[in-house]
C-alpha positions as CSV (number, residue, x, y, z in Angstrom):
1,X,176.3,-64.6,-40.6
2,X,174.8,-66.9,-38.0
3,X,174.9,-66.5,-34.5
4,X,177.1,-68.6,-33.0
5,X,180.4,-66.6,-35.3
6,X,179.0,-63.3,-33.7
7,X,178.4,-64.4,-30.3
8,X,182.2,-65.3,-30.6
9,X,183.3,-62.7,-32.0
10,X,182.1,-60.9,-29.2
11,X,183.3,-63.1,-26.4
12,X,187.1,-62.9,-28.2
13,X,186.3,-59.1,-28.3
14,X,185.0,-58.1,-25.0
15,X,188.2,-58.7,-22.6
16,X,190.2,-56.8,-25.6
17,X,188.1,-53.9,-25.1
18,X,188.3,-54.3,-21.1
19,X,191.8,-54.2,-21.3
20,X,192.3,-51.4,-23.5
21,X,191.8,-48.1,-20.7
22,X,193.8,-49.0,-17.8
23,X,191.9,-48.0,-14.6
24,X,193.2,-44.6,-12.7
25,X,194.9,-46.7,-10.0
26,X,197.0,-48.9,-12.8
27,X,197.8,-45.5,-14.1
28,X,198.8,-44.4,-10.9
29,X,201.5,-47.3,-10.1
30,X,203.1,-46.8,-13.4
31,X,203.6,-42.8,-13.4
32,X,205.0,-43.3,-9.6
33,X,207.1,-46.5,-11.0
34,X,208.6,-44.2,-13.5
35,X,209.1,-40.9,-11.4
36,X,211.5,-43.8,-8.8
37,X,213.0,-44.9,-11.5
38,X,213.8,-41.4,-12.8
39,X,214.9,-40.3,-9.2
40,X,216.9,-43.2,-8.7
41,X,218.9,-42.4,-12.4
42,X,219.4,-38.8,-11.5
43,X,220.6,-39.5,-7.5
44,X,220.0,-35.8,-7.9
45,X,221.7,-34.3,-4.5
46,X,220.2,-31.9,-2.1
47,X,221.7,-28.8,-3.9
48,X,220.8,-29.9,-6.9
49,X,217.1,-30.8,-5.6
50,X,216.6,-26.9,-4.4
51,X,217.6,-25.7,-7.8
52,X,215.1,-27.5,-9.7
53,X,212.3,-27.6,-7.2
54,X,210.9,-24.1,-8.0
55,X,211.6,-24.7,-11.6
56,X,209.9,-27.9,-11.5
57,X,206.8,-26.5,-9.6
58,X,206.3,-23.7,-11.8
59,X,206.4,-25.5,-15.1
60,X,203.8,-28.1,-13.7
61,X,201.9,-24.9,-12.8
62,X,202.1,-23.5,-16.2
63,X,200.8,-26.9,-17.5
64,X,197.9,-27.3,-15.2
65,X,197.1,-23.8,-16.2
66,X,196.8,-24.7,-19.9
67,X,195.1,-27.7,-19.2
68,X,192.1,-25.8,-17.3
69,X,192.2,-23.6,-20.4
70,X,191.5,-26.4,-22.6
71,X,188.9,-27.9,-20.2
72,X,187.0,-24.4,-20.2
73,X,187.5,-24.5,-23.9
74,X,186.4,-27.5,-24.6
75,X,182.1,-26.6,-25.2
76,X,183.3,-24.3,-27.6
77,X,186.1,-26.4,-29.5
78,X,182.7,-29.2,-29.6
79,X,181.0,-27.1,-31.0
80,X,183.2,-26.2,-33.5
81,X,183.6,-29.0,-34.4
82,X,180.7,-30.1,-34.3
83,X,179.9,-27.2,-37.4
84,X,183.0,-28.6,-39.4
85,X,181.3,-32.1,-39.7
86,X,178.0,-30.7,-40.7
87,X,180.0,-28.2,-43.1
88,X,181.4,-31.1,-44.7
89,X,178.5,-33.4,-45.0
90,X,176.9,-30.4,-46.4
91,X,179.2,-29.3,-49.0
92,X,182.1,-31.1,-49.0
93,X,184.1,-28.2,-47.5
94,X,185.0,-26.7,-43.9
95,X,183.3,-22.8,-44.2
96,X,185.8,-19.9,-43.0
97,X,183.5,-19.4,-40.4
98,X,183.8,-22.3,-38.7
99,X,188.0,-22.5,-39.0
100,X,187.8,-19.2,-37.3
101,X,185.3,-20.5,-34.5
102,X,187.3,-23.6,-34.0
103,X,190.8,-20.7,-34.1
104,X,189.1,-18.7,-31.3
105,X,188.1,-21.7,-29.1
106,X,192.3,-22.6,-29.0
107,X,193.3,-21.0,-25.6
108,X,195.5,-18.1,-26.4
109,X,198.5,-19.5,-24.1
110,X,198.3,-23.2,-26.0
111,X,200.9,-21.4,-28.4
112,X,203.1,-20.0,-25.7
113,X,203.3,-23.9,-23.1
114,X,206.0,-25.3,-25.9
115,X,207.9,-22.1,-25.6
116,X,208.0,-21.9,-21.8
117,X,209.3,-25.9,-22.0
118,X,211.7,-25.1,-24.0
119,X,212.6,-22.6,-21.3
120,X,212.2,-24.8,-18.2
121,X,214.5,-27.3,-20.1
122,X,217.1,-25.1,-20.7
123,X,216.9,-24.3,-17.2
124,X,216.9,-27.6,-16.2
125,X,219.8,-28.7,-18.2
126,X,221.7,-26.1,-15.9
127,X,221.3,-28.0,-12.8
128,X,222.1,-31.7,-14.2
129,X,225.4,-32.9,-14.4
130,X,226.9,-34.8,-18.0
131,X,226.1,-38.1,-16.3
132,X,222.2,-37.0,-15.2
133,X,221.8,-36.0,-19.0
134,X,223.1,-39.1,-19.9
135,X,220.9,-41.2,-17.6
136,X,217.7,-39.1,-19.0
137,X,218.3,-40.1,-22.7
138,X,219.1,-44.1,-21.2
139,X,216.9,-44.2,-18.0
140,X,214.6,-46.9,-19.1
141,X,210.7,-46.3,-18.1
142,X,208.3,-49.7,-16.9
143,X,208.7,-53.0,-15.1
144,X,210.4,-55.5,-17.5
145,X,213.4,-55.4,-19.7
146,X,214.1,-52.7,-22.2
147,X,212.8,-53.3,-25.8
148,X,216.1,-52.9,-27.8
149,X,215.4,-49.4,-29.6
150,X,214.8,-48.2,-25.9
151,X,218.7,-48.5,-24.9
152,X,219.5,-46.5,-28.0
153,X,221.1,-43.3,-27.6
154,X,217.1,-41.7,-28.6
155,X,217.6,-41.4,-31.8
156,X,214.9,-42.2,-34.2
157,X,211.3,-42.0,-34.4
158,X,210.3,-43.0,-31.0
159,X,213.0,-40.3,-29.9
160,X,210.2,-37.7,-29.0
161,X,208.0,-39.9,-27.2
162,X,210.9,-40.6,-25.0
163,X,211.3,-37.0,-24.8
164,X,207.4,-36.7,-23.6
165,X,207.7,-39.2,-20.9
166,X,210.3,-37.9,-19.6
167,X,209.0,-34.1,-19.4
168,X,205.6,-35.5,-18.5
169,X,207.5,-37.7,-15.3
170,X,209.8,-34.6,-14.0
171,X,206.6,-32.4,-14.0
172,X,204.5,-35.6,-12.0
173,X,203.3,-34.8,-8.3
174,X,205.2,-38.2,-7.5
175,X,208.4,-37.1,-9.1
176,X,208.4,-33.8,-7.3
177,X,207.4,-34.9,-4.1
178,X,211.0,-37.0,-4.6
179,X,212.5,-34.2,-4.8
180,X,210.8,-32.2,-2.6
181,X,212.4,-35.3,-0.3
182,X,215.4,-34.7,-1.5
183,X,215.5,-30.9,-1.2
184,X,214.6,-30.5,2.4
């Protein structure tokens, strides 16, 4: 191949790859975009607001707790990994040793955070109203117009990932310093 392809090639490439990792502040605008946008669908009133504060606060806690877990886990899980790649280049095969290195690396309470969701939703669901629940399946997240399997009713595959964001904008600082607003 002669130069001038490749030196285009990488040209066409390079603002691709600049665009693909938003920066932390673009990150920033959109999560506080979506928890307004959240708090404006829910209206939630002050009652309501000192009901789920503590709820809210202690399932972000629970979170962040898991996540430092995983961040001290993560030499470990590396090198677990790590052993699993040579194992296979080796002989084709993960050993047992290394599944049960790369099993005890797992923080212990990674297999309890879906239970205790579960458990702060049902919680949550307690405090809402039939029209809050309805605005959290239909509250639409982003600047722009909704993409048409966003104003379904959340069923389907992308059902779950609607799911996420909204569990991942309730628990955000920005959402629960709205409520926090809200509450006092």
């Amino acid at each position: 191949m002669s130069r001038v392809p490749i030196l285009a090639l990488a040209c066409a490439l390079v603002p691709a790859a600049a665009m693909a990792a938003p920066d932390a502040q673009v990150l920033a605008l959109r999560q506080q975009i979506a928890a307004l946008q959240l708090d404006h669908a829910l209206s939630l009133t002050g009652q309501q607001a000192q009901a789920l504060l503590p709820q809210l606060q202690s399932a972000k806690a629970e979170v962040e707790a898991v996540k430092s877990q995983m961040a001290a886990s993560q030499p470990a899980r590396v090198a677990a990994l790590t052993q699993a790649v040579a194992d296979l280049k080796a002989t084709g095969a993960v050993s047992a040793t290394t599944v049960e290195q790369l099993q005890a690396a797992r923080p212990a309470s990674l297999g309890t955070i879906r239970q205790q969701m579960k458990t702060f939703w049902q919680e949550a669901k307690q405090v809402f109203t039939a029209d809050q629940l309805k605005a959290l399946q239909t509250v639409h997240f982003g600047v722009g117009a909704p993409s048409p399997s966003a104003t379904g009713t959340g069923q389907g595959p992308r059902r779950h990932l609607k799911r996420f964001r909204v569990m991942r904008t309730l628990l955000s600082d920005d959402f629960i310093a709205l409520v926090q607003a809200r509450a006092g």
